[in-house]
C-alpha positions in Angstrom: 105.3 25.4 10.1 105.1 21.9 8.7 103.0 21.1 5.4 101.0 17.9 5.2 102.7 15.5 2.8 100.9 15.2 -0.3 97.8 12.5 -0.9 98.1 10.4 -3.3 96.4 6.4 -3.9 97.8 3.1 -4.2 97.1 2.9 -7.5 99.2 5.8 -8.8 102.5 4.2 -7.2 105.4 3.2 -9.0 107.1 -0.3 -8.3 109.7 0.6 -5.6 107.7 3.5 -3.3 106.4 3.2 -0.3 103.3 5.0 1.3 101.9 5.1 4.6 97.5 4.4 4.9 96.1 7.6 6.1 91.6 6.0 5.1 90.7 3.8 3.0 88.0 5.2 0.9 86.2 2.9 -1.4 83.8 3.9 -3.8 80.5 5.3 -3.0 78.2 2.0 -3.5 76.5 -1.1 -2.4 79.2 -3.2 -0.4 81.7 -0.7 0.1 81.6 -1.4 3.6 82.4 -4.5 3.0 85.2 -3.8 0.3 86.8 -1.7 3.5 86.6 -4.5 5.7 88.3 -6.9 3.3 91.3 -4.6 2.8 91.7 -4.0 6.4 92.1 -8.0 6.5 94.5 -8.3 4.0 96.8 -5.1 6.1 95.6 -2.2 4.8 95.4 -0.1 8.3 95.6 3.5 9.1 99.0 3.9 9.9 100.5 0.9 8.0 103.0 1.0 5.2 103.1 -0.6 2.2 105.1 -0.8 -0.8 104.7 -1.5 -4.4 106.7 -4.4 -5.8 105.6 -4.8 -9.1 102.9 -3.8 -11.4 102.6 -5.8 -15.1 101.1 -3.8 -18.3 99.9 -1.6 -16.2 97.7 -3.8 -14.2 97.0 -4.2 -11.0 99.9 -3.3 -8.4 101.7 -6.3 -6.4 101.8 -5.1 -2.8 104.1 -5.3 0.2 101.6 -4.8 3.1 103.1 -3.7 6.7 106.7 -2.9 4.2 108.8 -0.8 7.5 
């Protein structure tokens, strides 16, 4: 029997770990479609992973995108 790792977003990573896009799931609203669009520009694929590289005062995460 094998468990399904467990879920977690980008934004609750710590500088250092790496993750691997299962959806992207943007919020609920106007433009989300496009919000999904944009990130799958920038790398953010199903199947892709990306690590964390830095993340000042609790901002906003730097990100690796297509990190092996």
């Amino acid at each position: 029997m094998t468990l399904a790792p467990s879920l977690t977003t980008l934004d609750a990573l710590q500088p250092g770990q790496s993750a691997t896009v299962i959806h992207l799931a943007p919020a609920e609203q106007q433009g989300a479609g496009d919000v999904q669009r944009r990130l799958m520009e920038l790398g953010f694929v199903p199947g892709g992973r990306n690590r964390v590289v830095t993340r000042v005062l609790g901002g906003p995460p730097a990100v690796k995108v297509g990190e092996p």
